[in-house]
Each structure stands twice: as structure tokens, then as C-alpha cells.
DSSP file (Angstrom, degrees, kcal/mol; ACC not computed):
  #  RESIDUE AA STRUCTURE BP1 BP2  ACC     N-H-->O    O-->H-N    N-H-->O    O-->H-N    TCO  KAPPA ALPHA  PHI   PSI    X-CA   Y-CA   Z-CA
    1    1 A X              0   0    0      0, 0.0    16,-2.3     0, 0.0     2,-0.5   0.000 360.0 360.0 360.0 134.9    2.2    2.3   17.8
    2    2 A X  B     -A   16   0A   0     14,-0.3    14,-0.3    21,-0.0    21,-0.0  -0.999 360.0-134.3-145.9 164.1    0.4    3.1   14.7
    3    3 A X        -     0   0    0     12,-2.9     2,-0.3    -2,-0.5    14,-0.1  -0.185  16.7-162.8 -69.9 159.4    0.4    4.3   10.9
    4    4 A X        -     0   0    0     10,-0.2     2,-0.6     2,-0.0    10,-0.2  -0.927  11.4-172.0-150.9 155.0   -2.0    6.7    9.8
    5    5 A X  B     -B   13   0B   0      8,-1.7     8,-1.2    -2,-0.3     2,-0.5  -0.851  23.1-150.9-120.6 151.8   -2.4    7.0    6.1
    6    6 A X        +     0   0    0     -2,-0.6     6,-0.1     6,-0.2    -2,-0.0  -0.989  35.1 153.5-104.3 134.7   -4.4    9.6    3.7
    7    7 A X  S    S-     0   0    0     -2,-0.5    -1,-0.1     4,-0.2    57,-0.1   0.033  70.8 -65.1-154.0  26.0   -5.1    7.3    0.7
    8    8 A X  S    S+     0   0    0      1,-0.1     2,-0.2     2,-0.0    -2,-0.1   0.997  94.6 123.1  86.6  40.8   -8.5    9.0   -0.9
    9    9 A X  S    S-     0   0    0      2,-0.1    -1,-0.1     0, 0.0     3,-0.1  -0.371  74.6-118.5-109.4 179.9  -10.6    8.5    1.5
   10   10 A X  S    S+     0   0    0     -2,-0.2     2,-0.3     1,-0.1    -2,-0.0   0.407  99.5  44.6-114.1   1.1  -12.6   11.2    3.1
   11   11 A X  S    S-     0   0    0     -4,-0.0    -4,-0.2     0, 0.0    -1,-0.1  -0.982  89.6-104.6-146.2 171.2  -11.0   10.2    6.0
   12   12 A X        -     0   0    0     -2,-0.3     2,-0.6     1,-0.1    -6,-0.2  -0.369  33.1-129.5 -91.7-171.2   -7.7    9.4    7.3
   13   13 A X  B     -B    5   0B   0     -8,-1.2    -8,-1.7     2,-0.0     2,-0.6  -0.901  11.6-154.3-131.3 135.3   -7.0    6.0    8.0
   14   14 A X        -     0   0    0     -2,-0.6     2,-0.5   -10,-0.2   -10,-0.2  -0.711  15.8-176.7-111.5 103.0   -5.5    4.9   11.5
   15   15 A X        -     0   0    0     -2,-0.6   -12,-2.9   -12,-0.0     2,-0.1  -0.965  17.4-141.7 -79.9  95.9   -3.3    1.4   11.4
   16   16 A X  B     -A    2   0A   0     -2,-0.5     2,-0.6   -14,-0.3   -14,-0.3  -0.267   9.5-147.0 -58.8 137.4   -1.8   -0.2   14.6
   17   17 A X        -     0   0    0    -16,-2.3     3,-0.1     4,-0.1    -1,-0.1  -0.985  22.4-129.0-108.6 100.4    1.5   -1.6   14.1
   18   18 A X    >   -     0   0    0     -2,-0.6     3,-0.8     1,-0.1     2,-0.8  -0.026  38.4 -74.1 -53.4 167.3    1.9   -4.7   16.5
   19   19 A X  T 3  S+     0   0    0      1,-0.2    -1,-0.1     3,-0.0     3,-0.1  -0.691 112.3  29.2 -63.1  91.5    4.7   -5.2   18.7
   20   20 A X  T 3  S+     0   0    0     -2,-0.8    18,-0.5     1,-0.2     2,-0.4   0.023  92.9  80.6 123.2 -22.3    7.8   -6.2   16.8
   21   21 A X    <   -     0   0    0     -3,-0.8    -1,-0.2    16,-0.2    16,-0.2  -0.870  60.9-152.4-128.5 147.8    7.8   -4.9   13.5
   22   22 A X  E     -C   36   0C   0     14,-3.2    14,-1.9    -2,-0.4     2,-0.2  -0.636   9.1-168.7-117.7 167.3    8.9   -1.3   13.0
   23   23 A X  E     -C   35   0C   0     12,-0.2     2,-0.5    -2,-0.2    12,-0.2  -0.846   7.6-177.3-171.8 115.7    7.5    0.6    9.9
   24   24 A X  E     -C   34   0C   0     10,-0.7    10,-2.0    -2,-0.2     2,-0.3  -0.692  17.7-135.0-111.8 170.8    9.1    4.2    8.8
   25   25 A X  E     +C   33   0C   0     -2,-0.5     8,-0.2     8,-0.2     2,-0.1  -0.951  26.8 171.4-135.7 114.9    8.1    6.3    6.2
   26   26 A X  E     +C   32   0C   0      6,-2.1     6,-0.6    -2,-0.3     7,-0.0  -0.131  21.6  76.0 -99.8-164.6   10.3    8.2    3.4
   27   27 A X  S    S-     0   0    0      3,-0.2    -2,-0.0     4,-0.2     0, 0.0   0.128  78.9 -73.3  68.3 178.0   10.4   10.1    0.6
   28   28 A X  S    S+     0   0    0      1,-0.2    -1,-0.1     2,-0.1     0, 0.0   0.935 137.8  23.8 -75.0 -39.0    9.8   13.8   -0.6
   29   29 A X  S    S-     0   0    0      0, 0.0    -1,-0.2     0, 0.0    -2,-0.1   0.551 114.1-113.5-108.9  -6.7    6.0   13.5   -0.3
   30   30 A X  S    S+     0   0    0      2,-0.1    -3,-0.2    -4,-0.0    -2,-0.1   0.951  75.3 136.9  67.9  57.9    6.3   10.5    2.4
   31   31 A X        +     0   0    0      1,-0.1     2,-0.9     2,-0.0    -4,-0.2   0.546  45.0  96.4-111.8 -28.1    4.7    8.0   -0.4
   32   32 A X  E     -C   26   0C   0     -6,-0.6    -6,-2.1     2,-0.0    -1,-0.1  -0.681  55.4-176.1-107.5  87.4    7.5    5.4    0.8
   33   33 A X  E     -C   25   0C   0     -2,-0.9     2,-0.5    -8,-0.2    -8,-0.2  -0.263   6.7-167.8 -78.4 124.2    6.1    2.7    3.6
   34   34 A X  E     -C   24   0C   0    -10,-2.0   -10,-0.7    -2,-0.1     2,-0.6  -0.995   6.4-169.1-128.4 137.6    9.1    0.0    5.2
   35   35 A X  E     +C   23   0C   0     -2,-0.5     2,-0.3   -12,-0.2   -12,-0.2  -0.956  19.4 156.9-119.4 116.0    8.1   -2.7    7.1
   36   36 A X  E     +C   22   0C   0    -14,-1.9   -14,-3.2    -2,-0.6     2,-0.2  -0.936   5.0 133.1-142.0-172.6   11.0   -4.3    8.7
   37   37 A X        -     0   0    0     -2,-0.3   -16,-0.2   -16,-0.2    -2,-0.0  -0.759  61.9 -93.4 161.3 149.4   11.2   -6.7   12.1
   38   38 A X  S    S+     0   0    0    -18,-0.5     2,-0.8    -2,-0.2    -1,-0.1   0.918 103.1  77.6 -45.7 -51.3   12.8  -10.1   13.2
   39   39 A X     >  -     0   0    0    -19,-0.2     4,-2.2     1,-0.2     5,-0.3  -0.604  62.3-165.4-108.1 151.1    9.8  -12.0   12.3
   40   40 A X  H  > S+     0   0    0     -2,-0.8     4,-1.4     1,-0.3    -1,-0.2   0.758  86.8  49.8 -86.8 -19.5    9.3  -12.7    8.9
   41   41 A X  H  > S+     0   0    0      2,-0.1     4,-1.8     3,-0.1    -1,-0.3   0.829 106.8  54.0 -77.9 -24.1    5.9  -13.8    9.1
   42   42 A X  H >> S+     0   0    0      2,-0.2     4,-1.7     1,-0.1     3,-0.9   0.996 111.2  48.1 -67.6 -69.6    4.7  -10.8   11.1
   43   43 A X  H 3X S+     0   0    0     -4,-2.2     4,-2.6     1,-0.2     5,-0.4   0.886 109.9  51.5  -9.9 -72.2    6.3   -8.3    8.3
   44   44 A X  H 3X S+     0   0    0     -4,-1.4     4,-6.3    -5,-0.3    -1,-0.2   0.943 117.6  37.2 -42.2 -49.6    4.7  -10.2    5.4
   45   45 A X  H <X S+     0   0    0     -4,-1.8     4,-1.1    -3,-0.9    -1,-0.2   0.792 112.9  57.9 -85.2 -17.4    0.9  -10.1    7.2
   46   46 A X  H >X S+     0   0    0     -4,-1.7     4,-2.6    -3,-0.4     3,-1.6   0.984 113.8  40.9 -63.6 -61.9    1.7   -6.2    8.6
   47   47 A X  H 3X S+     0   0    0     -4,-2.6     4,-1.1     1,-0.3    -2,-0.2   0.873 113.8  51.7 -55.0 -43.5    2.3   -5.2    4.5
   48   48 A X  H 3X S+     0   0    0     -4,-6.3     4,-0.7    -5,-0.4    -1,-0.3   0.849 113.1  50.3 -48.3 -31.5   -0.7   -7.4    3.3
   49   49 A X  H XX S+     0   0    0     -3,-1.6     3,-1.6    -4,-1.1     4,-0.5   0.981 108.6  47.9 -62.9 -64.0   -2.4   -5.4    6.0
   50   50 A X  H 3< S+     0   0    0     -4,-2.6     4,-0.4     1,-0.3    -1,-0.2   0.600 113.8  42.2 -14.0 -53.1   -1.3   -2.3    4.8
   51   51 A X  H 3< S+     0   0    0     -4,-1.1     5,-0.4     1,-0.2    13,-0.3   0.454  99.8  70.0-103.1  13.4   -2.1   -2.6    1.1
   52   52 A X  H << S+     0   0    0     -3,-1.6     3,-0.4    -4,-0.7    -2,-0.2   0.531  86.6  72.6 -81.6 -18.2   -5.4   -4.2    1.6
   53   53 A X  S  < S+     0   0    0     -4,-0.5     2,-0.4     1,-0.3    -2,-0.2   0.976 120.4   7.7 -62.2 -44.1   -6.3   -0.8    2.9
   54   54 A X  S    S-     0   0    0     -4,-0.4    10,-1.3    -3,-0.1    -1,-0.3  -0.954  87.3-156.1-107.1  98.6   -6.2    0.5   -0.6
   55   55 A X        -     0   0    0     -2,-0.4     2,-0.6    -3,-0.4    -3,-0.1  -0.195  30.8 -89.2 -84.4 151.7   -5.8   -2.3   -3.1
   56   56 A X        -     0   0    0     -5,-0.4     7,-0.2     8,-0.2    -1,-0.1  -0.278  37.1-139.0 -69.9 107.4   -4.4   -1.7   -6.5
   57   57 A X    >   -     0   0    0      5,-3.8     3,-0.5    -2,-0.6     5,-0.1  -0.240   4.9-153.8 -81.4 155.2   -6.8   -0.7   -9.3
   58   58 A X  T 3  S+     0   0    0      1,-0.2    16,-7.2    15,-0.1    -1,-0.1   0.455  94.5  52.6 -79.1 -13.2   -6.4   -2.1  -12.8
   59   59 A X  T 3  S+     0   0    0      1,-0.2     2,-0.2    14,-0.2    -1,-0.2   0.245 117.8  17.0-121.4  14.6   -8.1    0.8  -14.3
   60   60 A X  S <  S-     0   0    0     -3,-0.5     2,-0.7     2,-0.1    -1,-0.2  -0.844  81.1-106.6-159.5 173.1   -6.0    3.8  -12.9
   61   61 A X  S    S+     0   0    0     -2,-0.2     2,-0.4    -3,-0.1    -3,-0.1  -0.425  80.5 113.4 -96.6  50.1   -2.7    4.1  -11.2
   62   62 A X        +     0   0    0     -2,-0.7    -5,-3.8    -5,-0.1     2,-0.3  -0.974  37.2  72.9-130.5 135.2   -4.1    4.6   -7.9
   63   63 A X  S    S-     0   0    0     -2,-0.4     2,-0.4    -7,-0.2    -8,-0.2  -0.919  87.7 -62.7 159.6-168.1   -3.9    2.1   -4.7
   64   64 A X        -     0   0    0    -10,-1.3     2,-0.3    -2,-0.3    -8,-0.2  -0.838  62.5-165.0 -97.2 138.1   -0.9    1.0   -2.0
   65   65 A X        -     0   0    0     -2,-0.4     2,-0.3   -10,-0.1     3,-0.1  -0.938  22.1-123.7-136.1 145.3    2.1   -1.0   -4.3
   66   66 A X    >   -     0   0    0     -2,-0.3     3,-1.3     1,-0.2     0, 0.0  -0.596  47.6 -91.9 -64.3 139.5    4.8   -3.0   -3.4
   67   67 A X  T 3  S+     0   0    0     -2,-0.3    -1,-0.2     1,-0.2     3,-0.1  -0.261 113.3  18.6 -30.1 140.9    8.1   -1.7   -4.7
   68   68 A X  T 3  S+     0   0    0      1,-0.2    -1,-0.2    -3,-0.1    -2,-0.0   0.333  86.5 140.6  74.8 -19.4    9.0   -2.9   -7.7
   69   69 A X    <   -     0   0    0     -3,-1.3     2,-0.4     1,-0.1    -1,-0.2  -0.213  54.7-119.8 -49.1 132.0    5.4   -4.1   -8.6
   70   70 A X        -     0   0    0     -3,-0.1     2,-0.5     2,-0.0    -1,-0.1  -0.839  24.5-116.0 -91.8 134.6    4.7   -3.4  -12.5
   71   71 A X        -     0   0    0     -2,-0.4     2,-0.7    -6,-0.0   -13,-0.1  -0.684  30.7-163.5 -40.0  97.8    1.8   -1.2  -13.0
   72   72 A X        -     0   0    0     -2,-0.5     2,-0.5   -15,-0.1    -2,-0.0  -0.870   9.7-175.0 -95.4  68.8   -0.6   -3.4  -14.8
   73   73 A X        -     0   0    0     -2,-0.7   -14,-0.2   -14,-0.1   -15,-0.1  -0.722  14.8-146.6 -98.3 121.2   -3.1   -1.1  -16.3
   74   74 A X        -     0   0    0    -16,-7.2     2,-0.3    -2,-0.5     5,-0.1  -0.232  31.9 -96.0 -76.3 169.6   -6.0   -2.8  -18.0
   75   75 A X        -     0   0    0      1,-0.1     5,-0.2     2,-0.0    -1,-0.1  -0.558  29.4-122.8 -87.5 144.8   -7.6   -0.8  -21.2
   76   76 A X     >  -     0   0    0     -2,-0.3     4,-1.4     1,-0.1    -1,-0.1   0.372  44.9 -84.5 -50.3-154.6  -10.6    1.5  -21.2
   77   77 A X  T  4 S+     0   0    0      2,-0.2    -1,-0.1     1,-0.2    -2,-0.0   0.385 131.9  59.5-100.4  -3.0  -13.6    0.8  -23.5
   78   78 A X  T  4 S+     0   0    0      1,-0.0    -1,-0.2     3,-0.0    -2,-0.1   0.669  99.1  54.6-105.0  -4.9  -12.0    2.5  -26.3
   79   79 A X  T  4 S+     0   0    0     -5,-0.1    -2,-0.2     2,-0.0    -3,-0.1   0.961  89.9 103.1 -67.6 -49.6   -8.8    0.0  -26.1
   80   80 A X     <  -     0   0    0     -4,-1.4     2,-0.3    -5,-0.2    -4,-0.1   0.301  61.5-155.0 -12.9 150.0  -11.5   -3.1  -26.5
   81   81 A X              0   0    0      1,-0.0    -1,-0.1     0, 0.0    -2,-0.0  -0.923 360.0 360.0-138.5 134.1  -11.6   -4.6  -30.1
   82   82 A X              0   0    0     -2,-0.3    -2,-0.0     0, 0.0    -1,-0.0   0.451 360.0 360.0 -80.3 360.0  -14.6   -6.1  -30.9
């Protein structure tokens, strides 16, 4: 089994899903990734896997997010105060 994701790349990007842990995709635009399975450790290190493909930048709203994560956006060079 595997994923395959488009995530701003120029190409897409092809994830294996190990044996045990199950992984749908929802939503309108199919932006919403579930990781579920008996073991809890496998889950955890399949999602890390997952969003390590794209991490979450600090200067635009773009990368793979947990649900629920707050958006943490740092300020350009015109928020700075010197």
C-alpha cells in the first residue's frame, strides 16, 4: 500500500504505508490525511513520516499540519522593530 501526495513539488511524492496502519483521505479537495491502526507507535512514526515530507514553514501557511495545530506565522522584515 502506499500514499501519493502533490505537495509543491515538481513531482508527486510516493509514500508506502506499512502493514498495519490504514491511512484514508477526505475532504472536498482531499487535503484531509488519517492515520489510524492497532499500534500506537506505528501510527505516531507513519504521521511523523508523512509530515516530514513537507514540514511546516514559519513564514507562509504552506506545509503538512496536524489537525488542530495553530498556525504559527513568524513576521516578515517589515513586522521587525529595530
Amino acid at each position: 500500500d502506499s500514499i501519493q501526495l502533490q505537495v509543491g513539488f515538481s513531482h508527486d511524492v510516493v509514500h508506502k504505508v506499512p502493514t498495519g496502519v490504514d491511512v484514508k483521505v477526505a475532504g472536498a479537495k482531499q487535503e484531509l490525511i488519517t492515520v489510524t491502526g492497532i499500534d500506537k507507535q506505528k501510527v505516531g512514526q507513519v504521521a511523523a513520516n508523512i509530515r516530514a515530507i513537507r514540514k511546516p514553514s514559519a513564514y507562509h501557511e504552506k506545509g503538512i499540519y496536524y489537525a488542530g495545530e495553530p498556525v504559527r506565522l513568524k513576521p516578515g522584515k517589515a513586522g521587525a522593530k529595530k
